[in-house]
C-alpha positions as CSV (number, residue, x, y, z in Angstrom):
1,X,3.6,-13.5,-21.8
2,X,4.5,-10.8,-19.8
3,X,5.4,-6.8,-21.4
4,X,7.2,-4.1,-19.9
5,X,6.2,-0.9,-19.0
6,X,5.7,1.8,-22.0
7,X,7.4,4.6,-19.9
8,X,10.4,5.0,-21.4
9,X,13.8,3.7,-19.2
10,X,11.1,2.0,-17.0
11,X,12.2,-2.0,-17.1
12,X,8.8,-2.9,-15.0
13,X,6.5,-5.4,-15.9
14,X,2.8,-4.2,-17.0
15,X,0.0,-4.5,-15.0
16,X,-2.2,-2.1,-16.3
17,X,-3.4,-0.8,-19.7
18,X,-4.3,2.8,-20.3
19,X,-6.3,3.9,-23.3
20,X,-8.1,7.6,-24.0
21,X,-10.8,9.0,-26.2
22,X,-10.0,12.7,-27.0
23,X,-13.7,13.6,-28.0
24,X,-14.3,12.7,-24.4
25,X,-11.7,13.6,-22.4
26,X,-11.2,10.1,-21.1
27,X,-8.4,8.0,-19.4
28,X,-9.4,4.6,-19.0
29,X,-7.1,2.5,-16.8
30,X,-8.0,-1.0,-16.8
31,X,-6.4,-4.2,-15.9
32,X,-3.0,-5.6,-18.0
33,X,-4.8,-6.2,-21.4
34,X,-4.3,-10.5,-22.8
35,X,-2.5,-8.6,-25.8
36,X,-1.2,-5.3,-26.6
37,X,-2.7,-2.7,-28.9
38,X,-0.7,-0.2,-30.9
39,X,-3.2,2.7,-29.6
40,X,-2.8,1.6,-25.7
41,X,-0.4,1.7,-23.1
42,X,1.1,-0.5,-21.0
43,X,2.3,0.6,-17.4
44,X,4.2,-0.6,-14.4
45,X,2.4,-0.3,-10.8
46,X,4.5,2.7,-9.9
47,X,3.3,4.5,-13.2
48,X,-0.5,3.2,-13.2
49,X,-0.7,4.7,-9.3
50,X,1.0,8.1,-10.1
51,X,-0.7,8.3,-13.3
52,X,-2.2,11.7,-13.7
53,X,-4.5,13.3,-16.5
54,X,-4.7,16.6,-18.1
55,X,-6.9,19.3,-16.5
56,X,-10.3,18.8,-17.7
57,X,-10.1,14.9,-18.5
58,X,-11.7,12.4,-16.4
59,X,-9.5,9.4,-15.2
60,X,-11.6,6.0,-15.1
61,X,-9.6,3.9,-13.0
62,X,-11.6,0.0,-13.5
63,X,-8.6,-2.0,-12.7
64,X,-10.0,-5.1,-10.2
65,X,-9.0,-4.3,-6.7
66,X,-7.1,-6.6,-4.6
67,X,-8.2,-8.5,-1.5
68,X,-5.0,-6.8,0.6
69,X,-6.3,-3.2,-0.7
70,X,-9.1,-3.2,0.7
71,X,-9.7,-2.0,4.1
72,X,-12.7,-2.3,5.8
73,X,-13.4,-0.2,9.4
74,X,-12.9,-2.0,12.1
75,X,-11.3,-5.3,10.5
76,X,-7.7,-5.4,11.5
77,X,-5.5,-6.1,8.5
78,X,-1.8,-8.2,8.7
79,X,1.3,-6.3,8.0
């Protein structure tokens, strides 16, 4: 089952989850969680991509990477 994005007014479908630690001034944005969590957030792709943090917080971005976003040098890549 599928869950929309947490922004609010954002329709979107999930495909990341973000979670924080205040004690450590951490963003963790990780892949679409199986099920939701009351102290997580669900976001869209527009929202996970644009997602910044608060000055002096690290953003740990471990979603997987897909194959078409990764570009290597001198590999020509389909548009």
């Amino acid at each position: 089952m599928s869950r929309q994005c947490a922004r609010p007014g954002c329709p979107e479908i999930a495909v990341a989850t973000l979670a924080y630690e205040y004690a450590s001034r951490t963003v963790w944005l990780d892949g679409v969680a199986a099920e939701g969590h009351p102290s997580t957030y669900d976001l869209c792709p527009r929202h996970a991509n644009t997602l910044r943090v608060p000055m002096g917080w690290q953003l740990r971005d471990r979603r997987p990477v897909r194959a078409e976003e990764v570009h290597l040098p001198g590999i020509a890549h389909a548009s």
